[in-house]
C-alpha positions in Angstrom: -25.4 14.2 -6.5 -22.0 14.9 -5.3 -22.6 18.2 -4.9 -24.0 17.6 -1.7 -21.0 15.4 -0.8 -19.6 16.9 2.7 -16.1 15.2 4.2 -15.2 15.3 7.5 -12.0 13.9 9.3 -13.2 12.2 12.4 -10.8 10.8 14.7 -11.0 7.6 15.6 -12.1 7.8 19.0 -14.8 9.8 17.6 -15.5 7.0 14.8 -16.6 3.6 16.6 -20.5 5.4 16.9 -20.2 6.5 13.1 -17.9 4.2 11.0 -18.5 0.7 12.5 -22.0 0.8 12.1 -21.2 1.7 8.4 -18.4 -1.0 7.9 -21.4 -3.3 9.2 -23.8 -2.1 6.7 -21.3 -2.6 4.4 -20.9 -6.0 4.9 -17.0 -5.4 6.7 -15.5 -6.7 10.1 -13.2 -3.6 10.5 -13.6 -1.8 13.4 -11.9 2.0 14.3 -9.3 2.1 16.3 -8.7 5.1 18.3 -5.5 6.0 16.6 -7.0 6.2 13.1 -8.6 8.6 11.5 -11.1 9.1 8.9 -12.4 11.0 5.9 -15.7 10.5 6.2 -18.3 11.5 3.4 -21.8 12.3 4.2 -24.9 12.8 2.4 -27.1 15.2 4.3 -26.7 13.5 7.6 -25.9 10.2 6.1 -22.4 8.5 6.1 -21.4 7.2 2.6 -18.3 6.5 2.5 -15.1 6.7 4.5 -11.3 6.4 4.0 -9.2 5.3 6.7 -5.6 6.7 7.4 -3.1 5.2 10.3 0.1 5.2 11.1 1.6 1.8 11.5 5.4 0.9 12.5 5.8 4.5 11.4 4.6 4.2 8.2 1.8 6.1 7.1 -1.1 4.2 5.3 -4.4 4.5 3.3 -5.9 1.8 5.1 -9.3 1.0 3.7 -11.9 2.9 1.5 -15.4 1.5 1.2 -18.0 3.8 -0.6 -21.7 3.0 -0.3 -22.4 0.0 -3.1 -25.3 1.7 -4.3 -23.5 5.2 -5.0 -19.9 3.9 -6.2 -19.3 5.9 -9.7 -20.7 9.0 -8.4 -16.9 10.8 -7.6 -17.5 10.1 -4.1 -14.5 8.6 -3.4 -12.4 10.8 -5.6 -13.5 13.6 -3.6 -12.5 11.8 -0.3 -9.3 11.3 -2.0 -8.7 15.0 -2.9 -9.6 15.6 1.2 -7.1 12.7 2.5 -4.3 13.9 -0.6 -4.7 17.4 0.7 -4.5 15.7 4.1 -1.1 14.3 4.0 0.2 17.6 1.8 -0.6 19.7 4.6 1.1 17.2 7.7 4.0 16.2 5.2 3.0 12.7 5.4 5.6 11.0 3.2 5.8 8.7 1.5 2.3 7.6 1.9 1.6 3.5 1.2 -1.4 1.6 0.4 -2.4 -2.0 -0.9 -5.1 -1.3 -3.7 -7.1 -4.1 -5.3 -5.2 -4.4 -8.3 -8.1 -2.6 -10.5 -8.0 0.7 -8.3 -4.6 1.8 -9.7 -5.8 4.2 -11.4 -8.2 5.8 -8.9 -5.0 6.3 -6.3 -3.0 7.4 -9.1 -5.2 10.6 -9.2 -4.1 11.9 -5.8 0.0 10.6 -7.0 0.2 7.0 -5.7 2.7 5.3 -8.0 2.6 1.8 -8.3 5.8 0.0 -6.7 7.8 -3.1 -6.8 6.5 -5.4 -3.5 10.4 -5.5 -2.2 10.4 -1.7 -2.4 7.5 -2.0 0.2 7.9 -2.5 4.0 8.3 -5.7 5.9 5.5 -5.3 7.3 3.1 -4.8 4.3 4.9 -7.5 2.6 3.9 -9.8 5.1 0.0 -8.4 5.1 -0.1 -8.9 1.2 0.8 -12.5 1.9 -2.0 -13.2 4.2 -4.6 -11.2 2.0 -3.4 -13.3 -0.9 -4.1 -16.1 0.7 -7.2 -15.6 2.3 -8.9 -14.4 -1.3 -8.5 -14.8 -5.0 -8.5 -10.9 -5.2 -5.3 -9.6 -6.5 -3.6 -6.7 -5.0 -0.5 -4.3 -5.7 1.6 -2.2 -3.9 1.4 1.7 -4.4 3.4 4.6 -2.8 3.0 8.5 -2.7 5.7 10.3 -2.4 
């Protein structure tokens, strides 16, 4: 099936008609912002996934990645992740942070996200980690690509 996997980087002024009706049928409140942008995969004409990338307090993030439920395990996402990796290679985006669930480790380790020390991380992150921790009992981790 992933074959017929196409990515596309969409900004994120371009997004709000494509992503946010995704992140609903997903079941997620986030919402593009015109200053992200996106690695969108599609099926035929059909959006299946996304990664988001921002820049915030000059620090540039992987955001969020949601892959359609029913087509996780398909290398869907590890070809976004090749696209966004290539991404940041090109624009010398580094270092490169992101808050994983702790189980996803691996899967950013592909594209050279390291996992990191949460006082090696910024401020800023530090304090969103605080209020994801306490608004769930998932566990997260810090991670870096350098």
């Amino acid at each position: 099936m992933t074959t017929a996997v196409r990515i596309q980087l969409i900004t994120g002024s371009e997004a709000a008609s494509t992503v946010d009706p995704f992140y609903e049928q997903e079941g997620k409140s986030h919402r593009a912002r015109k200053s992200d942008l996106f690695f969108a995969a599609f099926i035929e004409n059909t959006i299946v996934g996304v990664c988001r990338f921002c820049i915030e307090e000059n620090t540039p993030l992987l955001r969020s990645m949601i892959i359609h439920a029913p087509l996780r395990s398909q290398k869907i996402g590890a070809k976004i992740l090749e696209n966004f990796a290539q991404y940041l290679d090109k624009n010398n985006f580094r270092p490169t942070y992101c808050i994983p669930y702790d189980h996803l480790g691996n899967f950013y380790g592909l594209i050279g996200f390291k996992i990191i020390n949460e006082e090696d991380a910024p401020a800023f992150l530090r304090e969103r980690i605080q209020t994801y921790r306490k608004n769930t009992s998932d566990t997260f981790m810090f991670m870096r690509r350098d």
